[in-house]
C-alpha positions, 0 to 999 in steps of 0.5 A, a space after each residue: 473524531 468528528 463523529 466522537 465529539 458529534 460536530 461536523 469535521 470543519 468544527 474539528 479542524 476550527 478547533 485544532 487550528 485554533 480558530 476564535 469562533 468556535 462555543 466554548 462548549 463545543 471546544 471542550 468536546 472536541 478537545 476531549 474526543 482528541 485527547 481520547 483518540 491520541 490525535 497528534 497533529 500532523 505539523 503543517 501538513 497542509 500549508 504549502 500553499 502559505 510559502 515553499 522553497 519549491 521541493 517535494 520527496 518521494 521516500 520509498 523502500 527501494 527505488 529497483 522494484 518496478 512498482 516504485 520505479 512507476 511511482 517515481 516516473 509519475 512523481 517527477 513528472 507531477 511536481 513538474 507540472 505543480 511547479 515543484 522539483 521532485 527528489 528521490 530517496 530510498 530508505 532500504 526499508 529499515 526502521 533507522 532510516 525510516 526514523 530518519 525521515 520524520 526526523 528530518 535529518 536528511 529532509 530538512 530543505 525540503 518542503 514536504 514528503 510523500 512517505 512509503 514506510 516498510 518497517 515502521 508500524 502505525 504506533 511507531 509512527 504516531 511517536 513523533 509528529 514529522 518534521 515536514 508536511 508528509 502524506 502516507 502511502 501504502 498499507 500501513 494503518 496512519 497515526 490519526 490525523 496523517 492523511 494517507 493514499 493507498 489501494 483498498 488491498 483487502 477489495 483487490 485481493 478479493 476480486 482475484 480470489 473470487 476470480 480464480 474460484 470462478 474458473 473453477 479453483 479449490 485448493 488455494 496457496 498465498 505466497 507473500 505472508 511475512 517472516 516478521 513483522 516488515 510488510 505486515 500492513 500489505 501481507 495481512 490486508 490482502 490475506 485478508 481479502 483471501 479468505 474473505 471470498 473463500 469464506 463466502 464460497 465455502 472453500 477452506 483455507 490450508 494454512 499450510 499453504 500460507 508461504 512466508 517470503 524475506 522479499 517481495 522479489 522474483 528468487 524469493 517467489 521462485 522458492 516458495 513456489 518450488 516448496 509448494 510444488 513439492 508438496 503431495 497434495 499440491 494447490 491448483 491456485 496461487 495468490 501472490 502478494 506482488 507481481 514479483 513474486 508472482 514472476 518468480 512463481 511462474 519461473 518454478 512452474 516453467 522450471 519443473 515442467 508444471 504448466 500455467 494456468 492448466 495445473 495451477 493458476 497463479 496471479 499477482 498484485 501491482 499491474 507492473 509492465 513487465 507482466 503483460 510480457 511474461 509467459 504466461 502473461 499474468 493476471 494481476 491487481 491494477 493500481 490507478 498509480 498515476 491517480 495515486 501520485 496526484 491525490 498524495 500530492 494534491 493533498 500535500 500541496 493544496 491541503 484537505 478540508 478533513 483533518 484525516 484525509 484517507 484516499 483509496 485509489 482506484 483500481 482494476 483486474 487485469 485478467 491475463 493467459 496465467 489465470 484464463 489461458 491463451 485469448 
């Protein structure tokens, strides 16, 4: 927006909080690239600091998933030490209770959110300004103006796909594309990344062996990786787009006698615990999650001086006995 209106980010903000001394020149350009972009402002988002009543939401699709089982744990902890009470919700991942939370219907005693939405798109988002200050987390692509904290999904699945091409990979299988449209930010983003070092190692990609999952679980991972297993020609790596899946994917293996990683390979996506005890223990994506939890709040508490605050947190590949054998 800043670099639409050719002004610094702070004459943006000036303008959007309406401060005096901005050149009425000036106004008019940023207030024209903002109508231009669709900006809606994300209502008080960055006032904490100015009065609170002392609670703070973390609002998740489901709180059983280890992933945001980790979340939370950090959560609580955090709004502890920035003198907050941290509570807990789970939406299900539908789109009504999604709607609810910028609603504020069942959020209206607390003072912000840190939101995790499932089925709500970015253009779903941007039909209503929420009803409390609230950071984004996840893949989905932020309305302009929310701030937004997330993993650089398209760098990370990347960095496992040139990592198993390195230990000699060719025939690649993705497990965790999407039968509809509910985890599209995170199964397109790190597909991407796929194809992306395929493409720069002059490997094709059978998108026959794109494997479209209901749930990012273990059951659901388990059978797709019996469908694969089925196959004639059979992929010697496999992509999984969470650590669950990739957990019921190795089960398959163990199940029909397939050995990891000597016939096929497979990783995973989220750094959970429970991957360093499977067996194989599992090569996968990790997060810096505690990173993530105290920049969304800091954000939320302390403010941003940008108008689109966008966090991409640090992560690692963690290289275990599912893609490089027994150390």
């Amino acid at each position: 927006m800043a670099e639409r209106a050719g002004v610094s980010v702070r004459t943006v903000s000036n303008v959007v909080n309406d401060y005096p001394h901005v050149r009425p020149a000036t106004r008019a350009r940023v207030q024209e690239a903002i109508a231009s972009l669709g900006y809606r402002p994300n209502l008080s988002a960055r006032q904490l600091k100015y009065g609170r009543g002392g609670f703070l939401a973390l609002v998740v699709p489901e709180l059983e998933a280890p992933y945001f089982a980790e979340l939370a744990a950090l959560f609580t902890q955090v709004c502890v030490e920035r003198g907050y009470l941290g509570l807990l919700e789970s939406t299900g991942g539908t789109r009504d209770n999604e709607r609810l939370v910028l609603q504020g219907a069942q959020t209206h005693m607390i003072d912000g959110i840190l939101f995790s939405p499932l089925s709500l798109t970015g253009a779903a988002l941007a039909e209503r300004s929420p009803s409390q200050p609230m950071v984004l987390l996840g893949e989905r692509e932020p309305p302009p103006g929310w701030p937004h904290v997330a993993v650089d999904s398209v760098a990370a699945s990347r960095a496992v796909t040139e990592h198993l091409i390195a230990t000699g990979r060719g025939r690649f299988a993705v497990i965790g594309h999407s039968e509809d449209d509910r985890t599209v930010g995170t199964g397109l983003l790190r597909f991407r990344g796929v194809l992306q070092a395929l493409d720069a190692a002059g490997l094709d990609f059978d998108h026959q062996l794109l494997l479209p999952v209901a749930k990012y679980d273990q059951e659901c991972g388990r059978r797709a990786m019996l469908t694969l297993l089925g196959r004639t020609e059979r992929p010697d790596a496999v992509v999984c787009f969470n650590d669950l899946l990739a957990l019921g994917a190795i089960r398959a293996c163990y199940e029909t006698g397939v050995a990891v990683p000597d016939e096929i390979a497979i990783a995973g996506f989220d750094g959970i615990k429970q991957g360093r005890f499977s067996t194989p223990s599992l090569t996968t994506v990790t997060p810096d999650v505690e990173i993530l939890i105290r920049s969304a709040i800091g954000i939320l508490i302390d403010g941003a001086d940008d108008l689109a605050t966008s966090v991409h947190v640090p992560w690692s590949l963690t290289v275990r006995e599912s893609t490089a054998g027994p150390t």
